[in-house]
ROSE-656690 format. One record per residue (C-alpha): x, y, z; residue number from 1. Coordinates in Angstrom, 1 decimal. Layout:
N
<r px="X" py="Y" pz="Z" nr="NUM"/>
...
***
This chain:
231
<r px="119.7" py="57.5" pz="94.8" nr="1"/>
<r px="121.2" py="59.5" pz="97.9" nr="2"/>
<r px="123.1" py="61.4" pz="95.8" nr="3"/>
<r px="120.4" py="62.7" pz="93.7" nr="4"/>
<r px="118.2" py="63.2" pz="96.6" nr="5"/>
<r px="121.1" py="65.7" pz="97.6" nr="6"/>
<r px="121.6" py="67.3" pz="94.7" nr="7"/>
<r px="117.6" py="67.9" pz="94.6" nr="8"/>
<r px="117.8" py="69.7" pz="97.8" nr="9"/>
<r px="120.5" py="71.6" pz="96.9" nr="10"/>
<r px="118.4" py="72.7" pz="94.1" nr="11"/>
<r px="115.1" py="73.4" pz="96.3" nr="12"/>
<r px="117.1" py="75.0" pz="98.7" nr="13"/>
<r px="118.9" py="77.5" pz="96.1" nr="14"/>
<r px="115.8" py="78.2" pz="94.5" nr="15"/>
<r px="114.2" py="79.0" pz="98.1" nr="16"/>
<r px="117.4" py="80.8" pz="99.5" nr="17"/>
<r px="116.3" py="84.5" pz="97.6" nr="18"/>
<r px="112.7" py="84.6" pz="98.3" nr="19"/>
<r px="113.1" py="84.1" pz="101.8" nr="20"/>
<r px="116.1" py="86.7" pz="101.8" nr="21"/>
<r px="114.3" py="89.5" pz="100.0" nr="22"/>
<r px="111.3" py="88.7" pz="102.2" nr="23"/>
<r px="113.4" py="89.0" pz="105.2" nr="24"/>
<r px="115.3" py="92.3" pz="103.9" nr="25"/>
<r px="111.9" py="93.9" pz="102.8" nr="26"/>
<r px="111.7" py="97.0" pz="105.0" nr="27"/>
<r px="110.4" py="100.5" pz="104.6" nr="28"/>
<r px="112.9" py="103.7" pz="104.4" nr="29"/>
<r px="112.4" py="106.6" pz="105.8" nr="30"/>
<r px="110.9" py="108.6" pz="102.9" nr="31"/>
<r px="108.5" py="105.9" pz="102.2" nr="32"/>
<r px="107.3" py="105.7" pz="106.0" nr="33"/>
<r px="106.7" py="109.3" pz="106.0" nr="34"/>
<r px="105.2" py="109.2" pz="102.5" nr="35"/>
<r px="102.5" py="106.4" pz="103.6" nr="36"/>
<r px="101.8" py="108.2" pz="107.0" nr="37"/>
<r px="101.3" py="111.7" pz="105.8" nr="38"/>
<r px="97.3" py="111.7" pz="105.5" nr="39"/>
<r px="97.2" py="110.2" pz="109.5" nr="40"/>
<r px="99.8" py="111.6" pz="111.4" nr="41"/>
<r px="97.7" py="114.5" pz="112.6" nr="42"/>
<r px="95.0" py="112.8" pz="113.8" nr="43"/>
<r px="94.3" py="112.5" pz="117.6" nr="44"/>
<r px="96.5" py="110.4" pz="119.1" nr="45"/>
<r px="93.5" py="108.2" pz="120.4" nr="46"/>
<r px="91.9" py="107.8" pz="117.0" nr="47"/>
<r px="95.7" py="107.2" pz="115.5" nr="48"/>
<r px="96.4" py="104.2" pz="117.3" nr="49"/>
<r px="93.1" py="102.5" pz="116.0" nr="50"/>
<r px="94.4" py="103.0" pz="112.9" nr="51"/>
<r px="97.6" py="101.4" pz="113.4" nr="52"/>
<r px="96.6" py="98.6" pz="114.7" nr="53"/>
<r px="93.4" py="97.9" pz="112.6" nr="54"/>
<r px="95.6" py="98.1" pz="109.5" nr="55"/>
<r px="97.0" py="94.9" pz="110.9" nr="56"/>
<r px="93.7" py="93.5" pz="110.1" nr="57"/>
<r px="93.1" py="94.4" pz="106.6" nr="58"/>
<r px="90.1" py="91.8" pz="105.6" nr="59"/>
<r px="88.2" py="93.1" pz="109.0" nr="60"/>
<r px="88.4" py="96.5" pz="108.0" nr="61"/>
<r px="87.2" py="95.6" pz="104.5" nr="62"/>
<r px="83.9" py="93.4" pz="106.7" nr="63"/>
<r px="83.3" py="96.4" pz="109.1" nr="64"/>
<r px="83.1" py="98.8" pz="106.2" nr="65"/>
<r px="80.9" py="96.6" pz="104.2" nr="66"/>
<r px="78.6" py="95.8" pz="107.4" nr="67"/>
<r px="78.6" py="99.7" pz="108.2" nr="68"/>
<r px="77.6" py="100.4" pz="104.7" nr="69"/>
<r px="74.5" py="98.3" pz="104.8" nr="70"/>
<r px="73.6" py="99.4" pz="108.4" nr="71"/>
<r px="74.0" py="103.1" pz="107.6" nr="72"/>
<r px="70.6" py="103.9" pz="109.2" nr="73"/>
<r px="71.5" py="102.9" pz="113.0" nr="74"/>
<r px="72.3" py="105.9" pz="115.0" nr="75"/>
<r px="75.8" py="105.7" pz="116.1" nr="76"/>
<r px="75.6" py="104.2" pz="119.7" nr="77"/>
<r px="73.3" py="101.3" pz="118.3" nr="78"/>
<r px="75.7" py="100.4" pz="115.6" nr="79"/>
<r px="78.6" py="100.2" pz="118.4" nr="80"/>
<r px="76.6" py="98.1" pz="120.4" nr="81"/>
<r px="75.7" py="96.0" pz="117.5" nr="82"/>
<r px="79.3" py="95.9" pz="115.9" nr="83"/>
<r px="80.6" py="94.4" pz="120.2" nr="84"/>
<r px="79.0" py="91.0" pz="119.0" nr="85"/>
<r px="81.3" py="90.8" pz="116.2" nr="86"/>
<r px="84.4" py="89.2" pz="116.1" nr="87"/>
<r px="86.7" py="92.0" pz="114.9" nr="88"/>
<r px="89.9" py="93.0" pz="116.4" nr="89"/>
<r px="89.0" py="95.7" pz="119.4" nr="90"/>
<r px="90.6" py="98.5" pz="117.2" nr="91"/>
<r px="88.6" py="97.4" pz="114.3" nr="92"/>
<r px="85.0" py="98.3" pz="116.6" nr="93"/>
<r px="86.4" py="101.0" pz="118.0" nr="94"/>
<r px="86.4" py="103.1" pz="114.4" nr="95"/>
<r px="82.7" py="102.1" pz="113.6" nr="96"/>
<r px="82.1" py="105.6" pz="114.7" nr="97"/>
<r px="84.2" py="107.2" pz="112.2" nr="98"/>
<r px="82.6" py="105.3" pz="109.0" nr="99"/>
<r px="84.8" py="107.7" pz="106.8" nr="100"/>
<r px="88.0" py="106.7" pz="107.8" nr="101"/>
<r px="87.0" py="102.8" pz="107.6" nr="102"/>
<r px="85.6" py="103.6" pz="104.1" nr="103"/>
<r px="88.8" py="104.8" pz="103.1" nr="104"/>
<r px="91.0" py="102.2" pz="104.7" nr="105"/>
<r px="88.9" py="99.5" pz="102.8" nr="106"/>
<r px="89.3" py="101.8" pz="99.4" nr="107"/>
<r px="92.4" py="102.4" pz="99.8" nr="108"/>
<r px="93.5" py="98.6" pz="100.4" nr="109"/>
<r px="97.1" py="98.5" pz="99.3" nr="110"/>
<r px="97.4" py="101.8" pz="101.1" nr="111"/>
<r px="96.3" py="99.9" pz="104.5" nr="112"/>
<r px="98.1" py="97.0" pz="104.0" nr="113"/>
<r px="101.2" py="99.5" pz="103.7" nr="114"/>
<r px="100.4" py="101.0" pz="107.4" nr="115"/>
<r px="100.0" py="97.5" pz="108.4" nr="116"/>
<r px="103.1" py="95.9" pz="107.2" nr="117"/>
<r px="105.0" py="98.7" pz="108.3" nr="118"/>
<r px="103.5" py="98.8" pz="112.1" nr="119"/>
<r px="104.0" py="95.3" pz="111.7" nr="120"/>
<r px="107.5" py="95.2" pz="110.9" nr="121"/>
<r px="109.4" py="97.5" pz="113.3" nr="122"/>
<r px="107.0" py="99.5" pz="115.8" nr="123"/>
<r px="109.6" py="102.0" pz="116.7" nr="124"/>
<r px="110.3" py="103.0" pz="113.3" nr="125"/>
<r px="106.5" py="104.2" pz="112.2" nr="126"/>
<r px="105.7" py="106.0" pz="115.8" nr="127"/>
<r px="109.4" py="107.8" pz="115.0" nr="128"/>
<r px="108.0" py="108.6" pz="111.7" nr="129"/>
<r px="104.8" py="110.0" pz="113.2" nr="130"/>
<r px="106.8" py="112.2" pz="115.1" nr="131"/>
<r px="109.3" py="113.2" pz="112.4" nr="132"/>
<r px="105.8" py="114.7" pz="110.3" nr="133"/>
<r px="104.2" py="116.0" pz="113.5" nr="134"/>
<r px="108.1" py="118.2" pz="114.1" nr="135"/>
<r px="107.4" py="119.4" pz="110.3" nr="136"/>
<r px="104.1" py="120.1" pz="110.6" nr="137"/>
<r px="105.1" py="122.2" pz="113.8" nr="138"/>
<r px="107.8" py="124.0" pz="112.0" nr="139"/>
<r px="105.4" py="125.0" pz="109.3" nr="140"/>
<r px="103.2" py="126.6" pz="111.4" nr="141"/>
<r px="100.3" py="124.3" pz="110.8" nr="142"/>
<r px="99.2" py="123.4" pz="114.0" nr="143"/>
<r px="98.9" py="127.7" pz="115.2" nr="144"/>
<r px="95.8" py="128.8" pz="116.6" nr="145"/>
<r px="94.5" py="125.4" pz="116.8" nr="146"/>
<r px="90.7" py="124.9" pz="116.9" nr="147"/>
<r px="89.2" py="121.5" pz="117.8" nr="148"/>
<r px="92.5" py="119.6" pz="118.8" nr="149"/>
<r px="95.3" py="120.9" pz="121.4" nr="150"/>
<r px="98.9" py="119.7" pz="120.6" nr="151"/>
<r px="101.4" py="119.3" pz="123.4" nr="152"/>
<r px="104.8" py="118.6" pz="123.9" nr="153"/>
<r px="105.8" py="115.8" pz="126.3" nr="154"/>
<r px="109.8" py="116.5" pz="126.2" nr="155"/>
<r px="110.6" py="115.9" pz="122.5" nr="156"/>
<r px="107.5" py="114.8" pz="121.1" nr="157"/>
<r px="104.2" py="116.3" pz="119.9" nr="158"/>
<r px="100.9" py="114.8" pz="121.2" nr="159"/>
<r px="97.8" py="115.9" pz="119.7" nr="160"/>
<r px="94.4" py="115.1" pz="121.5" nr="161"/>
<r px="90.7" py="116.5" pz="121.4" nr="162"/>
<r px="89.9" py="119.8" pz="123.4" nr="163"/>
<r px="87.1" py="117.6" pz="125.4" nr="164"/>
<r px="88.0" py="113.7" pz="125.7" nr="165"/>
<r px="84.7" py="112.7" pz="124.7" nr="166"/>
<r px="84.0" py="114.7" pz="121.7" nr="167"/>
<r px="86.8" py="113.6" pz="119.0" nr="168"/>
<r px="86.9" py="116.1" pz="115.7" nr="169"/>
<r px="89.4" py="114.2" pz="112.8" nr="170"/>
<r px="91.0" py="116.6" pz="110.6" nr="171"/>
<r px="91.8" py="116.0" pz="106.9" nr="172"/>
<r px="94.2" py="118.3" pz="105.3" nr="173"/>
<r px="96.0" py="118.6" pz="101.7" nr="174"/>
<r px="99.1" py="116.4" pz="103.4" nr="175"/>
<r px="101.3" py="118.9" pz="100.3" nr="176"/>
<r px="100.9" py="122.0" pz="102.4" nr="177"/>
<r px="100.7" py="121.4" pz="106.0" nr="178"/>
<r px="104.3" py="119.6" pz="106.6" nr="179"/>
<r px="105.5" py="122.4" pz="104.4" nr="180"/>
<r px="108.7" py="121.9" pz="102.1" nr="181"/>
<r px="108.4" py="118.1" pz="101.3" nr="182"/>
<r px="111.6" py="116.8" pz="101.9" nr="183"/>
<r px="111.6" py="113.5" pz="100.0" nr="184"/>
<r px="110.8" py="114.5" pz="96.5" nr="185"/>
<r px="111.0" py="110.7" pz="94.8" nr="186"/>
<r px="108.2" py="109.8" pz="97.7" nr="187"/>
<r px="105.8" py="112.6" pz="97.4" nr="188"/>
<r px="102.9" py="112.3" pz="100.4" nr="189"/>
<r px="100.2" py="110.5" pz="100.0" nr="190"/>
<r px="97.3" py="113.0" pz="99.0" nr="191"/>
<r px="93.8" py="112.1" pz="99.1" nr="192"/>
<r px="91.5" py="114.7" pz="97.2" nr="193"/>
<r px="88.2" py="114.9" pz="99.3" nr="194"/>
<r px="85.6" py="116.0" pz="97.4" nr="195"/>
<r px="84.2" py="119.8" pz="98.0" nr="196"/>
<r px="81.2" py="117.9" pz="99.7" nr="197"/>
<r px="82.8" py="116.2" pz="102.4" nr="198"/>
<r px="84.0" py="119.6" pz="103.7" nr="199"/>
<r px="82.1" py="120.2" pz="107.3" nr="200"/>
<r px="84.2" py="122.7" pz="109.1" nr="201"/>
<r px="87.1" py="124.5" pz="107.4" nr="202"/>
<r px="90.0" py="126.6" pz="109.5" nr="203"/>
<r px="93.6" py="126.8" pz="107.9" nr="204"/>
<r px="94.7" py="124.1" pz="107.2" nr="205"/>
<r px="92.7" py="121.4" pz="108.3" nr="206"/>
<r px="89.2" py="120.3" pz="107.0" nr="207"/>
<r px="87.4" py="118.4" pz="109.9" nr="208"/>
<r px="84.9" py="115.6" pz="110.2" nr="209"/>
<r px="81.3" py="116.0" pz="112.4" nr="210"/>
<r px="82.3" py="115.9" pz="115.6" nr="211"/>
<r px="82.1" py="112.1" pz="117.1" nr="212"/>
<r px="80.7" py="112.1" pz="120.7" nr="213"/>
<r px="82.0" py="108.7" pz="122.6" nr="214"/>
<r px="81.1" py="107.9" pz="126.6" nr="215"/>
<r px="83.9" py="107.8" pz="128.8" nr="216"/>
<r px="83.3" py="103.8" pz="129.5" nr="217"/>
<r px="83.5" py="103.1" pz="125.7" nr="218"/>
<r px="86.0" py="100.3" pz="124.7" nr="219"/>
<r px="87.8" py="102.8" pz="122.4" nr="220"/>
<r px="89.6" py="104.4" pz="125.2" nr="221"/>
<r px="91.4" py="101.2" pz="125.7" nr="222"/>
<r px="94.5" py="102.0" pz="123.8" nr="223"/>
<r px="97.0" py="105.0" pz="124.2" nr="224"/>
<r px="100.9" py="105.7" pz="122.8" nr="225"/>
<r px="103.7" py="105.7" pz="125.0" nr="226"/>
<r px="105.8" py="108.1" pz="122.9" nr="227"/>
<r px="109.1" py="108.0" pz="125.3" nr="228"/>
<r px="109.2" py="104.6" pz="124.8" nr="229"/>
<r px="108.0" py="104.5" pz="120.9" nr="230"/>
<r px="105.5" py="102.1" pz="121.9" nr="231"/>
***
């Protein structure tokens, strides 16, 4: 009886032994972090860590979309002040202004879960990513004569933030022109083909949302990147 007991565990065990290997060596390369990141990595910086973070909470994004969706007639401050009672992560509330990016985090669910998994699996490596597009964006000459964001360099990397803190404009560009020669050509960028209609304000490169007006003591200003430390 002991010895078949053993022998069963032996087999459990063997069966068990490469699922949790290949779930433990699951990471993402380089071409396939840059690939999932291109449609984001020019957004404000203050915008860009909501993202991040509510990707992490995939079936909340999906819930704040839906609820946004059937409250579209609340003016913008009413419909933050309505979303606070919610449970949702902090990042989650903090994009119910920006109804377009939530749409297309919920739509583009595998695409979120991606971010997520990634941000989730090794910090350093996605913020190093960011950086890597934001250098090739730079190089290509995308971000001259910038018009509703300013881009700065804090020693070697790029920070990108509104003109006025309280009025946030989010670009969305054709992610196959502004980085310029796409180095990875078995991960092409992600590309998401807005409509004609969705365009509001057109300059270059960059298409750009309505501007989104958000008081100083708002929760969203609660989170900020420490690029030195990749954090």
């Amino acid at each position: 009886m002991k010895k078949y007991i053993l022998i069963l565990t032996v087999f459990i065990l063997s069966l068990q032994s490469p699922i949790s290997f290949a779930e433990e060596d699951e990471t993402f390369s380089e071409a396939q972090l840059e690939q999932i990141l291109a449609p984001i990595a020019l957004y404000p910086d203050s915008v860009l860590t909501h993202i991040l973070i509510a990707s992490t909470y995939p079936l909340e994004v999906i819930e704040a979309n839906r609820w946004l969706s059937k409250n579209s007639h609340l003016e913008t401050t009413t419909a933050i002040e309505k979303a606070d009672e919610k449970s949702w992560d902090p990042s989650v509330k903090a994009l119910i202004p920006f109804p377009k990016i939530l749409q297309r985090m919920s739509d583009e669910l595998d695409w979120t879960q991606s971010i997520g998994d990634a941000f989730l699996d090794n910090e350093e490596r996605v913020l190093s990513s960011i950086q890597s597009l934001r250098l090739k964006a730079d190089q290509a000459g995308t971000f001259n004569d910038m018009k509703h964001m300013k881009v700065t360099r804090e020693e070697s990397n790029i920070v990108i933030q509104p003109i006025e803190r309280e009025v946030i404009y989010v670009p969305y560009y054709d992610t196959r022109v502004v980085y310029g020669n796409w180095h990875w050509h078995h991960n092409p960028p992600v590309y998401w083909d807005w409509h004609a209609s969705h365009h509001r304000h057109h300059y270059h490169g960059f298409n750009w949302y309505p501007s989104v007006h958000i008081g100083i003591g708002h929760h969203f200003y609660f989170s900020a990147f420490h690029w030195h430390n990749r954090h």
